[in-house]
C-alpha positions in Angstrom: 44.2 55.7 72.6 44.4 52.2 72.3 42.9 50.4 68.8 41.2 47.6 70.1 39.3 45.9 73.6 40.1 42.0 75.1 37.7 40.6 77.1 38.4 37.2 79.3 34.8 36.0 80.2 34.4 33.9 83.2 31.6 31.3 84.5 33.4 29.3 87.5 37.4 28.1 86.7 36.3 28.0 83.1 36.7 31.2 80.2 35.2 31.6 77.3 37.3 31.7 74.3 38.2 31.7 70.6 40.1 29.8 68.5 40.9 32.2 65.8 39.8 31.8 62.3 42.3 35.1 60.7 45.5 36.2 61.4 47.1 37.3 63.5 47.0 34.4 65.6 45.2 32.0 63.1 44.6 29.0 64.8 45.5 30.0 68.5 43.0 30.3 71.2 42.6 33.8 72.5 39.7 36.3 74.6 37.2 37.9 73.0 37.4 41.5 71.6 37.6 44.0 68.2 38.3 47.1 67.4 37.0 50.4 68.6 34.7 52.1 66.6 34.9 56.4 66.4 33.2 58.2 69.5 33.1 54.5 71.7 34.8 54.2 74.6 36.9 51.1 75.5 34.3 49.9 77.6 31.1 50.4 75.4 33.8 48.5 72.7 33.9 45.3 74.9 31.0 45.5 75.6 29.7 45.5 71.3 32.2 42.7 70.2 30.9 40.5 73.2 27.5 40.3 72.1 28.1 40.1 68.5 30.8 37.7 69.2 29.1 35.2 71.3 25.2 36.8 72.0 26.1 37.7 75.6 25.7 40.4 77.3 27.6 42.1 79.5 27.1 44.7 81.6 30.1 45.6 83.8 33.4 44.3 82.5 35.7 45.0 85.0 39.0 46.8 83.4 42.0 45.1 84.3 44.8 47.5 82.2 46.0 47.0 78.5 48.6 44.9 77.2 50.7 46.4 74.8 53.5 45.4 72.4 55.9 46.2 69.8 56.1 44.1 66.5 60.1 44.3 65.6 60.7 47.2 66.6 57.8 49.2 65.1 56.0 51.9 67.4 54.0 50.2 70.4 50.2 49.1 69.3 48.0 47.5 71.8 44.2 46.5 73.5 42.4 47.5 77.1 41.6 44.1 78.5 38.3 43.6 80.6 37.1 40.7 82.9 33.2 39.7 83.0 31.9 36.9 85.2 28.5 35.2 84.1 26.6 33.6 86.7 24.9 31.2 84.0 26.3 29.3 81.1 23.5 27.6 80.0 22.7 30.4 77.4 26.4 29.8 75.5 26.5 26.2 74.3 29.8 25.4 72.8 31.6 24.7 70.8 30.1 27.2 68.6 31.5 28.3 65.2 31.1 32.0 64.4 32.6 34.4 61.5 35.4 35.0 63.7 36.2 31.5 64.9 35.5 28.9 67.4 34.3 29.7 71.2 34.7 27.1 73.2 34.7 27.5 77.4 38.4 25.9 78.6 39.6 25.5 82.1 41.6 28.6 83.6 44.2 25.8 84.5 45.0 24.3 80.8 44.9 28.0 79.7 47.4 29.3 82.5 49.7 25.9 81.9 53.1 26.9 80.7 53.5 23.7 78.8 50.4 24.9 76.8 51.4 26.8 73.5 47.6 26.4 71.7 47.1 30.3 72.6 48.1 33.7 71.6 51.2 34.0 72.9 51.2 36.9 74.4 48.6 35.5 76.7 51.2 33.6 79.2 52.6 36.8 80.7 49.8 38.4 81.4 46.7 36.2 81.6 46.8 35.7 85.3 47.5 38.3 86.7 44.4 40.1 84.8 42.6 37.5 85.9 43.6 38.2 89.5 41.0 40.9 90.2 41.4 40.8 94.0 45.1 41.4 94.2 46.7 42.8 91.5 45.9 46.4 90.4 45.1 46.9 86.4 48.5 47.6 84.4 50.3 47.8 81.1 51.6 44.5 80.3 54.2 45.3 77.1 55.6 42.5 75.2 58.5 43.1 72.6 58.5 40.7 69.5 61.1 39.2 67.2 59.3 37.9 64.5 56.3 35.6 66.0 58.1 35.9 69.5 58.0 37.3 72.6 61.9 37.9 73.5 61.0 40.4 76.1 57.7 41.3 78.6 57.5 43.7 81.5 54.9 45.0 83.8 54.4 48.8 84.0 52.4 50.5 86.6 49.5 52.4 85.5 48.6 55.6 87.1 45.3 55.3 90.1 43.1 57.1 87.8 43.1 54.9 85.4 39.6 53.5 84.5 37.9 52.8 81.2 35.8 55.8 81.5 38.5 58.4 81.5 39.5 57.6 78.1 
């Protein structure tokens, strides 16, 4: 099992996010998410660190697959990663600093641009397709790191069965 949940939370072309206040990642701009706590499933996980994160709440993130990686070789750590659309705003005024960082909503375009390197960089191989919930099936997205980067990232197929409730 996975240590930790990602959650990309949408309201029209924009997604709410968080520029980081701790490492890893100080400084970059990056989903929403923690760490599971004993006994809670991924999906009862997202659904914690949204609300104490930003005050929303969700109630059915949809799981999109996990992305996975390996710091310099050591053994592979990784997150599940959820999508939740909101069909109001108006409750999440930004920007708005928290213990955890700044949220801010940015437009799925500037955060899918490859020229843009103000997020977690991991977030460029995977990010769209995740967000694609209509065509693309949930999967493992694995990036390999030297250092701070990516020198490697592949796509693995994740069995049918796979759902956040069977974990």
């Amino acid at each position: 099992m996975l240590r930790y949940t990602l959650a990309f939370i949408r309201y029209n072309d924009e997604i709410l996010m968080i520029n980081r206040e701790k490492s890893p990642w100080q400084g970059a701009w990056n989903g929403v998410g923690g760490k599971l706590e004993a006994g809670e499933t991924p999906n009862e996980c997202v659904i914690r660190e949204v609300r104490e994160e930003t005050g929303l709440k969700i109630i059915q993130p949809i799981y999109r697959g996990m992305v996975t990686w390996n710091p310099d070789e050591e053994e592979a750590q990784g997150m599940y990663v959820f999508v939740a659309d909101i069909e109001q705003k108006d409750e999440m005024k930004t920007p708005k600093r928290t213990r955890e960082g700044i949220l801010d909503w940015k437009k799925e375009t500037w955060l899918l641009s490859e020229k843009n390197f103000g997020t977690v960089p991991t977030l460029r191989y995977f990010m769209k397709d995740v967000l694609d919930i209509g065509r693309i099936r949930p999967a493992d997205y694995h990036c390999t790191f030297s250092g701070d980067a990516v020198i490697r990232s592949e796509i693995r197929p994740l069995p049918e069965t796979a759902a956040p409730f069977s974990f």
